[in-house]
C-alpha positions as CSV (number, residue, x, y, z in Angstrom):
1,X,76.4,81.4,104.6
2,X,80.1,82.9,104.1
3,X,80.1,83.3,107.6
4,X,78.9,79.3,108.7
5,X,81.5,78.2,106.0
6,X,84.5,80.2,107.3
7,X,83.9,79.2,110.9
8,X,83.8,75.8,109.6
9,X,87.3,76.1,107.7
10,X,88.7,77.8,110.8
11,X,87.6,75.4,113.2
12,X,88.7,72.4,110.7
13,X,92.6,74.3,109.9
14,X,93.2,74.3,114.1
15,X,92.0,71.2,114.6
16,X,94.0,69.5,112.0
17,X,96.6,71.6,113.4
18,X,96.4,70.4,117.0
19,X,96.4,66.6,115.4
20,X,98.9,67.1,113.1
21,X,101.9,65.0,113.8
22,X,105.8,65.8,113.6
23,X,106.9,64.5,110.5
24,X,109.3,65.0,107.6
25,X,106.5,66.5,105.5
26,X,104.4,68.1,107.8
27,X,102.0,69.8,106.1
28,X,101.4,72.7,108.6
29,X,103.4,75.7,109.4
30,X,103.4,78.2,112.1
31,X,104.4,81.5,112.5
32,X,103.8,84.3,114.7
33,X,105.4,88.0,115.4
34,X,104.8,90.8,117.8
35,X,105.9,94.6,116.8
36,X,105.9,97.4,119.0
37,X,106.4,101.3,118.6
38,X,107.3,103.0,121.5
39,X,107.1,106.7,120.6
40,X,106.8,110.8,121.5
41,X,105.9,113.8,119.7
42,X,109.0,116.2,120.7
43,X,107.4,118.9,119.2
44,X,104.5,120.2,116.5
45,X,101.2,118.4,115.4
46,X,98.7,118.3,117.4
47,X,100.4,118.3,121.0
48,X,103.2,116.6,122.3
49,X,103.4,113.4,124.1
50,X,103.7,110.0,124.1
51,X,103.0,106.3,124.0
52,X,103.1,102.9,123.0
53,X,101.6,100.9,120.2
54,X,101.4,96.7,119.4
55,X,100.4,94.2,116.7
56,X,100.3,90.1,117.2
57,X,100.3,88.3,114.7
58,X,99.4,84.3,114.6
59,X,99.9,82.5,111.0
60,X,98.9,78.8,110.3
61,X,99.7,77.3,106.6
62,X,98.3,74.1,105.2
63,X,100.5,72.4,102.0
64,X,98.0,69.9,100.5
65,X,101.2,68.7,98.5
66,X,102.8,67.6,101.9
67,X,99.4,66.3,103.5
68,X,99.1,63.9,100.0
69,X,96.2,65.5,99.0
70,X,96.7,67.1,95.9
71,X,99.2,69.3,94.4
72,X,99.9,72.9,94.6
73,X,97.3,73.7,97.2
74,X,97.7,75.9,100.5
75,X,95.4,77.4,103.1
76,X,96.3,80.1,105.6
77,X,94.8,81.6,108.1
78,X,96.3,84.9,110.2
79,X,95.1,86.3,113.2
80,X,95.8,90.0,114.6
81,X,96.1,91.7,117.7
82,X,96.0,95.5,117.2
83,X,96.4,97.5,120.3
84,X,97.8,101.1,122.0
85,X,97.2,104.6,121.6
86,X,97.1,106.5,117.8
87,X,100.4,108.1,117.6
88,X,98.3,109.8,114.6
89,X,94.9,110.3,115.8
90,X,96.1,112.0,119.6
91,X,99.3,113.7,118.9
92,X,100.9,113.9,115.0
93,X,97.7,115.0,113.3
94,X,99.2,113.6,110.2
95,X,97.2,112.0,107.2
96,X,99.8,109.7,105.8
97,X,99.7,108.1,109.2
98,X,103.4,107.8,110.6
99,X,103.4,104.5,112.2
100,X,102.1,101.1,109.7
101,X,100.4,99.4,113.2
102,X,98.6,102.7,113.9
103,X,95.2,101.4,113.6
104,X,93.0,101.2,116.8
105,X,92.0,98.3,119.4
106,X,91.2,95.1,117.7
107,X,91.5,91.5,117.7
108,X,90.4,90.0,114.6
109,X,91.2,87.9,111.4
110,X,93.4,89.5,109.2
111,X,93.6,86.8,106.5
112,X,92.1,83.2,105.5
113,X,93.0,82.1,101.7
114,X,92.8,79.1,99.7
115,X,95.8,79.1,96.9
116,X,96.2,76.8,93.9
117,X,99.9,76.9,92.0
118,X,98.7,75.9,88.1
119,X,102.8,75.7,86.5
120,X,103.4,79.1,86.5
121,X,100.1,80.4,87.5
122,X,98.3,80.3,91.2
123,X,94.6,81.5,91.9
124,X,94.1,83.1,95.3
125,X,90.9,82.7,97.1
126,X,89.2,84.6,99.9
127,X,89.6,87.2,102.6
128,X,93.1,89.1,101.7
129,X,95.4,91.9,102.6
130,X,96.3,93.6,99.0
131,X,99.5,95.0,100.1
132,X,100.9,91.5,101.0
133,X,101.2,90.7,96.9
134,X,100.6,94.0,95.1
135,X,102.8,97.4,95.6
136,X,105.3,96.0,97.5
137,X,108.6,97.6,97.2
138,X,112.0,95.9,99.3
139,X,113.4,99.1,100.1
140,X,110.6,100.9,101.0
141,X,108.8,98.0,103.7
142,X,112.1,98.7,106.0
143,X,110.3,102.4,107.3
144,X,107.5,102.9,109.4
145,X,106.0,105.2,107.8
146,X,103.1,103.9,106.1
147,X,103.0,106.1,103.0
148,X,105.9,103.6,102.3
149,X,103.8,100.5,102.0
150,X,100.5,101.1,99.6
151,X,100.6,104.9,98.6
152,X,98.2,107.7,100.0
153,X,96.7,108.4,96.8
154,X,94.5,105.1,96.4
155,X,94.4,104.5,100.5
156,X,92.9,107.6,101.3
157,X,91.3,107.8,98.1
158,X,89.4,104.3,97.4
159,X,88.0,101.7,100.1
160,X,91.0,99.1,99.5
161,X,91.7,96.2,101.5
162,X,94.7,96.7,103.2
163,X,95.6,96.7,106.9
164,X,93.8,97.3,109.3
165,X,90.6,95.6,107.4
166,X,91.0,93.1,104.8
167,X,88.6,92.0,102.2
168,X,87.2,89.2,100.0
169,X,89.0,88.8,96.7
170,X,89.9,86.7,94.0
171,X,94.0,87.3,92.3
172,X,95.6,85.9,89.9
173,X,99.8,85.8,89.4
174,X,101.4,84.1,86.2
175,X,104.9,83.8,86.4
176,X,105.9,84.6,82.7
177,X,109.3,84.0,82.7
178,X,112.3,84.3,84.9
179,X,112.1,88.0,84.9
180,X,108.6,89.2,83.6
181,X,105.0,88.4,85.9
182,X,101.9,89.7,85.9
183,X,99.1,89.9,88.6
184,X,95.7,91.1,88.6
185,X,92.7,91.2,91.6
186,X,89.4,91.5,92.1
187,X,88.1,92.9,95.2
188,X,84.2,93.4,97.4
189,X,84.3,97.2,97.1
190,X,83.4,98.2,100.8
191,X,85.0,96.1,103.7
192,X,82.3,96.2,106.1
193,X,83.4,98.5,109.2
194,X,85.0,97.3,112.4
195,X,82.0,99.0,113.7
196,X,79.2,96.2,111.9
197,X,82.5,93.4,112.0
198,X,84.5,93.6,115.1
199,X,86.2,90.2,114.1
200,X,86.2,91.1,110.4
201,X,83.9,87.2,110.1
202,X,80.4,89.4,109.0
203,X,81.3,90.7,105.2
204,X,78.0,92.4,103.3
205,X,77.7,92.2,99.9
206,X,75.6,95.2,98.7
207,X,75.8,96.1,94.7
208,X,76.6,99.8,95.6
209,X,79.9,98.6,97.0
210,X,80.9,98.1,93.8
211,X,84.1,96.2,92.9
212,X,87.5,97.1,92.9
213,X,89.8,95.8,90.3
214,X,94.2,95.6,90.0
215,X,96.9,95.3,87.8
216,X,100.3,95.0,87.8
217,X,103.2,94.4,86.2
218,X,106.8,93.4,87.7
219,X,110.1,92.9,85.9
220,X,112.8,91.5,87.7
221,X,111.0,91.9,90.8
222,X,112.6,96.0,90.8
223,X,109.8,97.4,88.8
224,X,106.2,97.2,89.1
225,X,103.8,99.2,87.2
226,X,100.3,98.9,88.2
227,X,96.2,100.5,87.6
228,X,93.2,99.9,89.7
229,X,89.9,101.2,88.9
230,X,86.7,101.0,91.4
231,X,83.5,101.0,89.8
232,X,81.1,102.5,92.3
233,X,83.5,105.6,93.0
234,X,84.2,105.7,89.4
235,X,87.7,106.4,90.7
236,X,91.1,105.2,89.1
237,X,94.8,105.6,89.4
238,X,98.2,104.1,88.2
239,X,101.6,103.8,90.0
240,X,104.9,102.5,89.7
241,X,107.8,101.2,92.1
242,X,111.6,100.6,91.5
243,X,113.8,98.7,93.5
244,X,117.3,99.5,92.4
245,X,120.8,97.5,94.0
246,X,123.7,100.1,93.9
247,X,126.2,98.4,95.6
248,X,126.3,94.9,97.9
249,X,125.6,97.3,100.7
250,X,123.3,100.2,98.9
251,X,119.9,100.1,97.7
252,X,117.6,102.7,96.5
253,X,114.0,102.9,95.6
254,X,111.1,105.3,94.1
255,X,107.2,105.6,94.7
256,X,104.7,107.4,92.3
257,X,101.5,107.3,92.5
258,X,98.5,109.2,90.6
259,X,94.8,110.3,90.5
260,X,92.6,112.5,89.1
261,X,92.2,115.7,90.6
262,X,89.0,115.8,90.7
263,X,87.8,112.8,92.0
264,X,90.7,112.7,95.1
265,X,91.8,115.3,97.5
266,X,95.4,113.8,97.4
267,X,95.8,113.2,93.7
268,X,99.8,112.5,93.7
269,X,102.1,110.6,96.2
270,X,105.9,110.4,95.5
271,X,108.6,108.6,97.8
272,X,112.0,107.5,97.3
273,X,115.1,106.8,99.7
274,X,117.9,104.5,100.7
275,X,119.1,101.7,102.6
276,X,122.4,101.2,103.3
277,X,123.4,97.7,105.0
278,X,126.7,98.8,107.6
279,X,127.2,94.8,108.3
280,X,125.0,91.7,108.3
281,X,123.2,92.8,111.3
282,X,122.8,96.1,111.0
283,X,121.5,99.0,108.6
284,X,120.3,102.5,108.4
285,X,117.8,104.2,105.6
286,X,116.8,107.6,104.9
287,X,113.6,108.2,102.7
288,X,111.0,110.9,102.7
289,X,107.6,110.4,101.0
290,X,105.5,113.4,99.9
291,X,101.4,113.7,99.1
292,X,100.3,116.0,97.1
293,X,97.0,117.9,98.2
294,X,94.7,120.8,96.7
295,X,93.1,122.4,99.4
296,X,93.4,126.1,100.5
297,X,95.0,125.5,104.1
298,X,97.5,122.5,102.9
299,X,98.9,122.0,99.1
300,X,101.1,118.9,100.6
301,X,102.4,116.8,103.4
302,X,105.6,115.5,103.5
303,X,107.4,113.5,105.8
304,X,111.3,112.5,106.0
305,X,112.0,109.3,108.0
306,X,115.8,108.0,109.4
307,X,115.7,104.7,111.0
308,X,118.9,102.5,112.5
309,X,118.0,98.9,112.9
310,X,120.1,96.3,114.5
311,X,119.0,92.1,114.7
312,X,120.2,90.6,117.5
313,X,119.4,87.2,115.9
314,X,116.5,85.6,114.2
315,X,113.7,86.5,116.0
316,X,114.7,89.9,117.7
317,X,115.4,93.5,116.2
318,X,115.3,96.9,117.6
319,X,114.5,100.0,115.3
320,X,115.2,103.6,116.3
321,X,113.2,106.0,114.0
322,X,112.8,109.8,113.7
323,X,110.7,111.4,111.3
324,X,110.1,115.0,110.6
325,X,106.6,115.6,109.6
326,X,105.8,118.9,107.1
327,X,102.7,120.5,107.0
328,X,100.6,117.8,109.0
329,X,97.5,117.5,106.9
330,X,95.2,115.0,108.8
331,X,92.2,117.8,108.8
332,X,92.0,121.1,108.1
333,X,93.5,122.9,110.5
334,X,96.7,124.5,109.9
335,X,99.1,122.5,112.3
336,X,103.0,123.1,112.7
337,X,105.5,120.6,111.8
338,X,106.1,117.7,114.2
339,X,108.8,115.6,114.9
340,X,108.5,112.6,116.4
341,X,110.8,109.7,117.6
342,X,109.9,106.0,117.3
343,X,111.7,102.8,118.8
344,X,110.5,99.5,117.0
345,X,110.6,96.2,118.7
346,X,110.6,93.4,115.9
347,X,110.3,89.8,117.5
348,X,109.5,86.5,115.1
349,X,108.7,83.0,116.5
């Protein structure tokens, strides 16, 4: 049944799309963005070598506001393109995964949501990538690395629907006041495997997926505290991220996250770093980002990143990145540090 009605949503978004006329208040909008990491392994991990990795991205939004059909309403649908060989998986070794578009060969759909803005409060409906509302820190989405995005602890530690496989969900976001919201989630507790979904359109429902639950608090938009807890795994964790402006052209930021010890293998992340903004069009950040393991072989993994990034203009940027990676901890073999550089195309259309 889910599957009959999102076909039909799909098909019914593009071909309103394809009708849609130009107007003023056009209720569509398009979007679409291609990044690319070309990189080598100079030395350590597993071997060294290199490669190239790509994600596509296609985004359609509907504004029911715009269309005169009601207020406050949006759909959107994004579609992905994943492709290249695993910097990770064939040469780093690593188990924080140094590259956020590391994730395999697939073509599928990343995101289709209904959203209804209530005043201050919206209700989000359907298949969603967590990471695009909750744990999002400024500072930390400008690295590669992607311990920086949603923290080792609770990805390697809980199904959780974040990139590469998204998941059904319900959240929830009241804007409190000009500088206090809250936002909470409830999530399918298994995304059904690339394996059983290529197209991630087939979800299962099975009662011993459980449910995975959120919460998180922001103030000023530079510090979130948050909890999850999933019920099948009995497994639970909090975390906190700060955003801090030191200057017009420095920012800094912090990541913790923890677990219990003995439900998780990593039961602490931490991560913190800089950016520093030389003019307009140009920056440089330094970061590292550290998870904490108890095993007899590996006790952590850490990894220090330095990127340089310079926009040419609105829709193209290139990234150099180098990251030193200590005690890669992606199994259990003892591996020796690797280093490995990283040259990010960013193009937007």
């Amino acid at each position: 049944m889910l599957k009959k009605v999102t076909h039909l949503l799909f098909a019914a978004t593009v071909s309103l799309a394809a009708n849609a006329q130009t107007e003023k208040q056009n209720p569509f909008s398009f979007e679409g963005s291609y990044v690319g990491d070309t990189y080598y392994n100079m030395a350590g991990g597993l071997k060294t070598g290199g490669g190239f990795m790509g994600m596509a991205n296609i985004m359609i939004g509907f504004d029911t506001g715009k269309a005169q059909w009601w207020k406050g309403g949006s759909f959107y649908v994004n579609g992905a393109s994943i492709h290249g060989k695993s910097l990770t998986e064939n040469y780093l070794g690593d188990m924080q995964v140094a590259s956020n578009i590391d994730a395999g060969d697939h073509t599928y759909l990343h995101e289709l949501w209904f959203r209804q803005q209530l005043g201050p409060v919206s209700l989000t409906l359907g298949l969603q990538d967590l990471n695009a509302e909750f744990m999002v820190s400024e500072g930390a989405g400008e690295f590669i690395n992607s311990s920086f995005g949603v923290p080792p602890v609770i990805a390697t530690g809980i199904p959780v629907p974040i990139f590469p496989l998204t998941g059904l969900g319900l959240s929830v976001r009241w804007d409190i006041n000009k500088q206090w919201a809250a936002q909470a989630a409830v999530f399918d507790g298994d995304q059904t495997s690339f394996d059983h979904n290529p197209y991630n359109i087939h979800w299962d429902f099975c009662k011993n997926d459980g449910i995975l639950t959120m919460g998180e608090v922001h103030y000023d938009n530079r510090l979130k505290l948050g909890a999850y807890y999933h019920s099948a795994d009995k497994n639970y964790g909090f975390y906190a991220f700060a955003d801090q402006p030191v200057t017009n052209r420095l920012s800094l930021f912090g990541q913790l996250a923890v677990s219990p010890e003995e439900k998780n293998d990593n039961n602490y992340s931490l991560g913190f770093g800089g950016n520093f903004l030389v003019a307009e069009n140009h920056a440089f950040g330094l970061a590292a980002t550290c998870a904490g393991l108890h095993r007899v072989s590996h006790k952590h993994e850490t990894a220090i990143e330095f990127y340089y990034k310079y926009t040419f203009n609105d829709h193209i940027a290139l990234q150099p990145d180098f990251q030193y990676v200590i005690n890669p901890s992606g199994g259990e073999t003892k591996l020796n540090n690797a280093l490995v550089g990283m040259l990010r195309l960013h193009v937007n259309f």
